[in-house]
C-alpha positions as CSV (number, residue, x, y, z in Angstrom):
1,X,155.0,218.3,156.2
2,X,156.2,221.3,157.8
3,X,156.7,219.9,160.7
4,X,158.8,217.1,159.8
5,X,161.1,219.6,157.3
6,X,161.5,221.9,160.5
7,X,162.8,218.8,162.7
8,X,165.3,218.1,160.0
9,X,166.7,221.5,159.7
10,X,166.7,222.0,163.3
11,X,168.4,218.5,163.9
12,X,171.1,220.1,160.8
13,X,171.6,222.7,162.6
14,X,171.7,221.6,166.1
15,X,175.1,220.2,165.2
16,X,177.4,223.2,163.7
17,X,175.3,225.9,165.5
18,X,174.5,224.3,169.0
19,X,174.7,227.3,170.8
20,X,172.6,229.6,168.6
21,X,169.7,227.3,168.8
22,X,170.6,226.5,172.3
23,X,169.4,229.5,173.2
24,X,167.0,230.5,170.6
25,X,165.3,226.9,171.1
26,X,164.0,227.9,174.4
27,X,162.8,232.0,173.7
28,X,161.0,230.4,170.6
């Protein structure tokens, strides 16, 4: 469940703040 709600917010986000996760995905 977790899982799957992360993947959706992270896909969300992806779009408007592709550069903050860009460069958070990776440190994480």
């Amino acid at each position: 469940k977790n899982g799957k709600l992360v993947g959706s917010v992270c896909e969300n986000i992806k779009g408007p703040m592709f550069p903050t996760i860009g460069v958070h995905s990776p440190h994480e």
